[in-house]
Each structure stands twice: as C-alpha cells, then as structure tokens.
The first five atom37 places (N, CA, C, CB, O) and aatype in JSON, in Angstrom:
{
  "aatype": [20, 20, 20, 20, 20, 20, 20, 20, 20, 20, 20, 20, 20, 20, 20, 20, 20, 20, 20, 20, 20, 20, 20, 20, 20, 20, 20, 20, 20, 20, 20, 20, 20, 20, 20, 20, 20, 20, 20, 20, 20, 20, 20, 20, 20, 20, 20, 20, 20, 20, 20, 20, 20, 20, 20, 20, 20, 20, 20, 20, 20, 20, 20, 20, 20, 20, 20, 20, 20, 20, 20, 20, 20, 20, 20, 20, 20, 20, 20, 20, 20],
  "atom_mask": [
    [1, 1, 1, 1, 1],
    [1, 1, 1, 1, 1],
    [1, 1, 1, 1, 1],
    [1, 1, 1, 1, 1],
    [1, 1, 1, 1, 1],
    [1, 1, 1, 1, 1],
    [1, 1, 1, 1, 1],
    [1, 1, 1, 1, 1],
    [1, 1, 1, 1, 1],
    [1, 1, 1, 1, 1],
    [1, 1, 1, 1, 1],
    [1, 1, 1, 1, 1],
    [1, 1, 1, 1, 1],
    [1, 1, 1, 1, 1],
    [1, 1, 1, 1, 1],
    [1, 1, 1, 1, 1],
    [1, 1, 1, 1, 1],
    [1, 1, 1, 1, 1],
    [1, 1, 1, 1, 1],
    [1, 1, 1, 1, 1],
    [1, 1, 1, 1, 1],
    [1, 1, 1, 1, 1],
    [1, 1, 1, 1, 1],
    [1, 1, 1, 1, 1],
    [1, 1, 1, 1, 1],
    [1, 1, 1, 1, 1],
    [1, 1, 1, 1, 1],
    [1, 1, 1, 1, 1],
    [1, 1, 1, 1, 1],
    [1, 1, 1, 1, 1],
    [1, 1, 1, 1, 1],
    [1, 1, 1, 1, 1],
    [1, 1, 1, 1, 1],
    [1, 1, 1, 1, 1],
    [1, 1, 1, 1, 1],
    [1, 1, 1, 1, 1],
    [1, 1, 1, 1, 1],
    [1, 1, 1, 1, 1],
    [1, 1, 1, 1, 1],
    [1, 1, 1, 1, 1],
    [1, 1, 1, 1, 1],
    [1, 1, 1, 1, 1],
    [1, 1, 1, 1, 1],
    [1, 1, 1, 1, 1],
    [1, 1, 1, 1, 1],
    [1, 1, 1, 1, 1],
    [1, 1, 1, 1, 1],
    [1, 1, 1, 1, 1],
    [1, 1, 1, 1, 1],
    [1, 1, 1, 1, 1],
    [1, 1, 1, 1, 1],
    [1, 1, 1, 1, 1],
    [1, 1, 1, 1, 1],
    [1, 1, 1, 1, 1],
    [1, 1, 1, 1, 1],
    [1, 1, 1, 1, 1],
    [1, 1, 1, 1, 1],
    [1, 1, 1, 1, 1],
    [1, 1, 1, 1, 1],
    [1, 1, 1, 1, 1],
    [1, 1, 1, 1, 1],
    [1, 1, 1, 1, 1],
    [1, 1, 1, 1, 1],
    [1, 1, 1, 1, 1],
    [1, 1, 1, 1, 1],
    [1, 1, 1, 1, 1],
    [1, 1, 1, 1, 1],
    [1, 1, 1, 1, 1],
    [1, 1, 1, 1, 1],
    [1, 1, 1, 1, 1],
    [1, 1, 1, 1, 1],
    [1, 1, 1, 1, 1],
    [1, 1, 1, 1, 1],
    [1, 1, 1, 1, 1],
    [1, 1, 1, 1, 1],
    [1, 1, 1, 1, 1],
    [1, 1, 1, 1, 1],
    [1, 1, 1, 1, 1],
    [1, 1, 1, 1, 1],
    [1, 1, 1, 1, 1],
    [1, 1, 1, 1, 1]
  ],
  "atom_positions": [
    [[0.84, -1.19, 0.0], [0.0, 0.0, 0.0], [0.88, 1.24, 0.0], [-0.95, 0.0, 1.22], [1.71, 1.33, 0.9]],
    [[0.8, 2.05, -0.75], [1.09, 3.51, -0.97], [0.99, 4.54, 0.11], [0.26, 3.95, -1.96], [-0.18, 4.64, 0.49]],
    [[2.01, 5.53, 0.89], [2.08, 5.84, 2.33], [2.08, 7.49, 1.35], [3.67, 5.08, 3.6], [3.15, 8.08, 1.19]],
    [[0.77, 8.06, 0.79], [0.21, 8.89, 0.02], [1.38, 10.8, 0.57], [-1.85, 8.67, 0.47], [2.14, 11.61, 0.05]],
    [[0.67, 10.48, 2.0], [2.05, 11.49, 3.25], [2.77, 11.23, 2.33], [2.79, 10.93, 5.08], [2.68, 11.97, 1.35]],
    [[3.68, 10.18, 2.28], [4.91, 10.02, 2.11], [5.56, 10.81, 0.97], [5.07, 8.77, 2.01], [6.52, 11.57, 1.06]],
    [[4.67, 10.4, -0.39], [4.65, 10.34, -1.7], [4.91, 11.64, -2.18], [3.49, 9.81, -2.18], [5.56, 11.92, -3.19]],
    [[4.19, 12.69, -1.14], [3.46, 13.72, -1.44], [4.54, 14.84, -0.79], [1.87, 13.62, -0.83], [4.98, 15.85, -1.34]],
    [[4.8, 14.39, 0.39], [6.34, 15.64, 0.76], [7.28, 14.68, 0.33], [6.81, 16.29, 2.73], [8.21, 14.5, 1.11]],
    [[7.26, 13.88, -0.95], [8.75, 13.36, -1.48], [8.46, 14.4, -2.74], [9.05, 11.33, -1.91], [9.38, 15.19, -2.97]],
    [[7.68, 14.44, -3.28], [7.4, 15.63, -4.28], [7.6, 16.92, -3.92], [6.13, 15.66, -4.69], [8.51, 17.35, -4.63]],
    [[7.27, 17.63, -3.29], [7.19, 19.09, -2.66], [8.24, 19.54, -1.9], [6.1, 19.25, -1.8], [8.63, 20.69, -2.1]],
    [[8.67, 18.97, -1.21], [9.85, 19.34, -0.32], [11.3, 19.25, -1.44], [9.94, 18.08, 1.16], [12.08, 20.12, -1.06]],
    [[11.6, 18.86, -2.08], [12.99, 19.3, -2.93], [12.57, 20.44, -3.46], [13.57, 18.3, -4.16], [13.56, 21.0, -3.93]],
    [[11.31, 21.28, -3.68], [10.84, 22.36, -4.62], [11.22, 23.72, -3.73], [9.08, 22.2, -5.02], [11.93, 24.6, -4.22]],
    [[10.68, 23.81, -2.39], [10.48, 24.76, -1.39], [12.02, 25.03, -0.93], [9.43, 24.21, -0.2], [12.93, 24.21, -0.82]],
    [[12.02, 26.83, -0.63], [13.04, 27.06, 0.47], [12.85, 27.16, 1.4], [13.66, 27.82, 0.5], [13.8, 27.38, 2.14]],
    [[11.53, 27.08, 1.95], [11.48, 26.53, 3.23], [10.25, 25.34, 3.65], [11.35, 27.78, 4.09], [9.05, 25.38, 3.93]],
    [[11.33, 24.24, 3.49], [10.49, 22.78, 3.96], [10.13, 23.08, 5.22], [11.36, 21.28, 4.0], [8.92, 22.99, 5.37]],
    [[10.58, 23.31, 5.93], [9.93, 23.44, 7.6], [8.49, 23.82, 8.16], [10.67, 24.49, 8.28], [7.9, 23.51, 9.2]],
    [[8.07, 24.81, 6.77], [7.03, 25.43, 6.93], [6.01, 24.26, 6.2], [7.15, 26.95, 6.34], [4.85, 24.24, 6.63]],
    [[6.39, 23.22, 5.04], [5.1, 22.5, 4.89], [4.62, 21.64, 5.57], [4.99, 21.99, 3.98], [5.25, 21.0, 6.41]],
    [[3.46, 21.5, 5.3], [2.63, 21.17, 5.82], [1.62, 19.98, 4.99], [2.19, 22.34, 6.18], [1.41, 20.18, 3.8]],
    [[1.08, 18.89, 5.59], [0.62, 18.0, 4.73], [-1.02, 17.51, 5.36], [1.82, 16.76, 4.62], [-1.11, 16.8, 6.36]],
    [[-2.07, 17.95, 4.72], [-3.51, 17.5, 5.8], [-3.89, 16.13, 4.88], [-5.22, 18.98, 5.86], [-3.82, 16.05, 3.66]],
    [[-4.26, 15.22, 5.7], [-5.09, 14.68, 5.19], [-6.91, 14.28, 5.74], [-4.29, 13.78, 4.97], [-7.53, 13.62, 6.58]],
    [[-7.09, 15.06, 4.8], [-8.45, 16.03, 5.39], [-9.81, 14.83, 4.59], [-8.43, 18.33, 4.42], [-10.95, 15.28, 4.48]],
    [[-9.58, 13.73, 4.21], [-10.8, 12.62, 4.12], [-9.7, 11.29, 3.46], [-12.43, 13.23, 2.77], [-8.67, 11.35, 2.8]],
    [[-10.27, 10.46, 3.85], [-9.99, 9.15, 3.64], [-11.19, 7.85, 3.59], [-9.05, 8.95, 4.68], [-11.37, 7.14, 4.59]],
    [[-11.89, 7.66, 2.43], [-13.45, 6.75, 2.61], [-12.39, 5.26, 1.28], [-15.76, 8.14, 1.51], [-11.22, 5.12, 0.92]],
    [[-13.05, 4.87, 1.14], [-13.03, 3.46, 0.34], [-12.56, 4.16, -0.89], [-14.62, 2.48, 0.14], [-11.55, 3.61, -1.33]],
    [[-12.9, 5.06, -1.5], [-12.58, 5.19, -2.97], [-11.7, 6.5, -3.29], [-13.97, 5.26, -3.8], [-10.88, 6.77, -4.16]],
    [[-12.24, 7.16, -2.21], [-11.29, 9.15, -2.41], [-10.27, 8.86, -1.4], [-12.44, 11.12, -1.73], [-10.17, 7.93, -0.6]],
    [[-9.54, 9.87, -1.62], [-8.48, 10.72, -0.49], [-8.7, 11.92, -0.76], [-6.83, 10.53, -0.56], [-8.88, 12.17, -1.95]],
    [[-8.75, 12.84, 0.02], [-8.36, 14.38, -0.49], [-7.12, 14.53, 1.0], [-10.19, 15.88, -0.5], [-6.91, 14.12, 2.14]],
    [[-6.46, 15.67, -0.35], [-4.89, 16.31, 0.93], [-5.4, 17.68, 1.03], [-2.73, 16.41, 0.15], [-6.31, 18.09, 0.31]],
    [[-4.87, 18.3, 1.84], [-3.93, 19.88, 1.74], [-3.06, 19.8, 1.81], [-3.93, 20.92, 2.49], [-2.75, 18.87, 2.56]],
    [[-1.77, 20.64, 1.15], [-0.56, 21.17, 1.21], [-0.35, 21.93, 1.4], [-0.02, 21.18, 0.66], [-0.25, 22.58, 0.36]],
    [[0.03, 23.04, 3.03], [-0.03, 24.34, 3.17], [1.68, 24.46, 3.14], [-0.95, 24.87, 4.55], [2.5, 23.85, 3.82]],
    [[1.93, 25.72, 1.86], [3.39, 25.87, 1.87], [3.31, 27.01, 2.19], [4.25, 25.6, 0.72], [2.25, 27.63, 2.17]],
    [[4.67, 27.59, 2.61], [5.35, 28.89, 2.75], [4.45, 30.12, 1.14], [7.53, 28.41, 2.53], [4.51, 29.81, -0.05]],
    [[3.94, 31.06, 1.56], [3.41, 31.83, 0.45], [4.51, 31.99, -0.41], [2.8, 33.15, 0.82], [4.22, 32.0, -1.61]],
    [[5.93, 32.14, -0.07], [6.84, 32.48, -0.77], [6.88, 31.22, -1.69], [8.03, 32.88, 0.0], [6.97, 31.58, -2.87]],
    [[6.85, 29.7, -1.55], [7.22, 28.96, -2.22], [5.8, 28.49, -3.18], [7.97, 28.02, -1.37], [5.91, 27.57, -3.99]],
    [[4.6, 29.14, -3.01], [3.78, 28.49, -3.43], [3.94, 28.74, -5.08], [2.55, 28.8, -2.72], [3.42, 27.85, -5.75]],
    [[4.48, 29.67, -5.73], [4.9, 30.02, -7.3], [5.67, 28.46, -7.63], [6.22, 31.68, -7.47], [5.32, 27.81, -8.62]],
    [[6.78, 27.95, -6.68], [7.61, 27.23, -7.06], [6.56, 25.54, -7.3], [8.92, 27.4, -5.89], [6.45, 24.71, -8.2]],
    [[6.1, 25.69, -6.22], [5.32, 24.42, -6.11], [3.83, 24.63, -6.92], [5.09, 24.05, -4.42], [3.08, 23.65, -6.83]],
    [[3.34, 25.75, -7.69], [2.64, 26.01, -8.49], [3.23, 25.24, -9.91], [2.51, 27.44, -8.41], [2.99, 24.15, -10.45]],
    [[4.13, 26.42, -10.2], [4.49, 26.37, -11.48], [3.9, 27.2, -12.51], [4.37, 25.23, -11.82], [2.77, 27.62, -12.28]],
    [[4.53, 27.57, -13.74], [4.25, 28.44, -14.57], [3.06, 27.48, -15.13], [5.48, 28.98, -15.5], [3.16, 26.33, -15.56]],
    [[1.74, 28.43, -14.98], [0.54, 27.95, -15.53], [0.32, 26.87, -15.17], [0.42, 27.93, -16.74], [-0.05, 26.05, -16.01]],
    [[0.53, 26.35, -13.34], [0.53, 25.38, -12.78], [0.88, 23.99, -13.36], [-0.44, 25.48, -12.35], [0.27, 22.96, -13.07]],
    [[1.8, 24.07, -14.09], [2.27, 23.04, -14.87], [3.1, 21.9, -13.81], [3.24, 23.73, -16.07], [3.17, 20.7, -14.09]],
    [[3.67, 22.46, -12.64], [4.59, 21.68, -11.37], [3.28, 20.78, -11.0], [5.32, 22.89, -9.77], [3.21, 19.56, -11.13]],
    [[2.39, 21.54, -10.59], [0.8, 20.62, -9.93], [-0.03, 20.31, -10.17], [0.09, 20.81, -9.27], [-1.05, 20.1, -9.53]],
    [[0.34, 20.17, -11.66], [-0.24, 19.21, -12.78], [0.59, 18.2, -12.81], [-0.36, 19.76, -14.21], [0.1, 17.24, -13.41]],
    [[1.45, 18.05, -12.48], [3.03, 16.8, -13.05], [2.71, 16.05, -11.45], [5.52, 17.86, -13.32], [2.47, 14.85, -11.32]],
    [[2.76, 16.94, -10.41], [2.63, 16.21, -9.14], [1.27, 15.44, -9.08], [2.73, 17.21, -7.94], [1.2, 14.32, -8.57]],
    [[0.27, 16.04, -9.59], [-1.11, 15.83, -9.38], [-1.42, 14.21, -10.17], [-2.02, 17.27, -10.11], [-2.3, 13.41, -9.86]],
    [[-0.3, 14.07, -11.37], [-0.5, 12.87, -12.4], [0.31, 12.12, -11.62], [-0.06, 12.99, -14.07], [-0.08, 10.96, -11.72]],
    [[1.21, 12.17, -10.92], [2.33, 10.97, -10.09], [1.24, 10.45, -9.13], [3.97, 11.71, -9.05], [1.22, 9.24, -8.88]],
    [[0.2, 11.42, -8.5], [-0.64, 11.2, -7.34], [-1.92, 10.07, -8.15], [-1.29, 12.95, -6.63], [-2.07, 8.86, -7.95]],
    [[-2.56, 10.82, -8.91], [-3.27, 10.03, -9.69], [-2.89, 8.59, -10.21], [-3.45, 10.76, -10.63], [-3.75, 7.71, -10.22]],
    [[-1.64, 8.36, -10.64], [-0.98, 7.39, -11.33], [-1.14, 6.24, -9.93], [0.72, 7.94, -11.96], [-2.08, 5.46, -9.89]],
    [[-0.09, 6.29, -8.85], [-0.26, 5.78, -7.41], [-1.9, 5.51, -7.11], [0.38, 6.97, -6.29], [-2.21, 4.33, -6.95]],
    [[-2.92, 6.48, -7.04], [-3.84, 5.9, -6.46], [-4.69, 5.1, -7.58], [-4.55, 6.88, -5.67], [-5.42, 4.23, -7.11]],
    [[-4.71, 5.23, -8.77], [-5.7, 4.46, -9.55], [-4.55, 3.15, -9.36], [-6.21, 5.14, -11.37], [-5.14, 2.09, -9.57]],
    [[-3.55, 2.99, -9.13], [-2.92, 1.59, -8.74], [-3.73, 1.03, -7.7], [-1.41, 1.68, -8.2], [-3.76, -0.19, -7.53]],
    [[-4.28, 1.67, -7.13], [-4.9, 1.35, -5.58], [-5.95, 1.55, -5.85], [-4.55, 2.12, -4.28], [-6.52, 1.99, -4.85]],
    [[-6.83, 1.46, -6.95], [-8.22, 1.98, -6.93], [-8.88, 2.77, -6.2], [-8.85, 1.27, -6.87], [-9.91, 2.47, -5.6]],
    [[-8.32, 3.87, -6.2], [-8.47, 4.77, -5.45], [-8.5, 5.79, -6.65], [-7.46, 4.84, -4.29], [-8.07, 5.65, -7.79]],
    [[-9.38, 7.27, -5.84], [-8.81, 8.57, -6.71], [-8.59, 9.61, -5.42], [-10.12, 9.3, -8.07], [-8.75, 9.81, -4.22]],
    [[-8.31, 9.87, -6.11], [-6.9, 11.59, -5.14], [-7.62, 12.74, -5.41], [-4.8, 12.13, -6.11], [-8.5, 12.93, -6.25]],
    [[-7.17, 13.45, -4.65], [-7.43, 14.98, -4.88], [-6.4, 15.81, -3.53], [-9.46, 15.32, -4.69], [-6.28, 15.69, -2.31]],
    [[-5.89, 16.55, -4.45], [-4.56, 17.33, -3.66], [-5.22, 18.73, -4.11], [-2.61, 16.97, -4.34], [-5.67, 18.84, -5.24]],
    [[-5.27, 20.22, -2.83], [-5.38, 21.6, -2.75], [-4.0, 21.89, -2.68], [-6.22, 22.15, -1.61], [-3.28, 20.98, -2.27]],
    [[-3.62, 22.67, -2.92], [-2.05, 23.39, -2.67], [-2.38, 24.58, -2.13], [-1.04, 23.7, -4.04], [-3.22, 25.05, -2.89]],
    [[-2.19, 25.32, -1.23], [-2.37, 26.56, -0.42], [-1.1, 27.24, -0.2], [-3.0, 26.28, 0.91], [-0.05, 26.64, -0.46]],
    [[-1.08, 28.39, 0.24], [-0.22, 29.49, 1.0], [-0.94, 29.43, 2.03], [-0.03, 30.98, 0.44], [-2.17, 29.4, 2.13]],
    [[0.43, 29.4, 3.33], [-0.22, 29.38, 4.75], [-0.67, 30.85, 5.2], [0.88, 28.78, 5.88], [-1.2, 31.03, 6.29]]
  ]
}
C-alpha cells in the first residue's frame, strides 16, 4: 500500500526554500477518495505552483498514477499558509 504522506512531501519538499514550513492534511480518507492539503510557505507556493501550474499538474498525475494503482482517486489543494 502507498504511504500517500509520504509520496506527497517526497514531491514538494525538494521544490520549497522553506520545507519546515510544509505542511501535509489529510483532510478525508473513505473506500474510494483521499483528499490532501498542502499548506506551503506563500513564498514557495509560485515554485510548487508552477508556470501555468504546470509543477501541480506533473505532481497531481504521479498522485493520480499511485492511487488508480490502488483503486483509489486523489485529490490534492495546494495553499499558501
């Protein structure tokens, strides 16, 4: 089984200058969904965005990819704290 936490500040945390400040919710867990939050540093949220959110689109398909392994579907928010 897939440790989703895990997956999810293995993605985000090489992006940020300040890891200390993220933050990881996991705010539902039923048979078929997950949903996260990711509260980063406002400063890093451009980085972990991406131009025309293209970074959390690429993260969002690694997440997707992992849970339809698991029959599961995902859903990740990205925030500024």
């Amino acid at each position: 089984m897939i440790n989703f936490e895990e997956l999810i500040k293995s993605l985000i945390l090489p992006l940020v200058a300040y890891p200390n400040d993220v933050e990881i919710q996991k705010l539902g867990d039923n048979e078929d969904n997950l949903d996260f939050k990711v509260l980063v540093n406002p400063d890093d949220l451009g980085r972990v965005i991406g131009k025309g959110g293209s970074t959390a689109k690429a993260i969002r398909t690694v997440l997707y990819a992992g849970a339809s392994k698991e029959g599961k579907r995902i859903h990740l928010d990205i925030e500024g704290k």
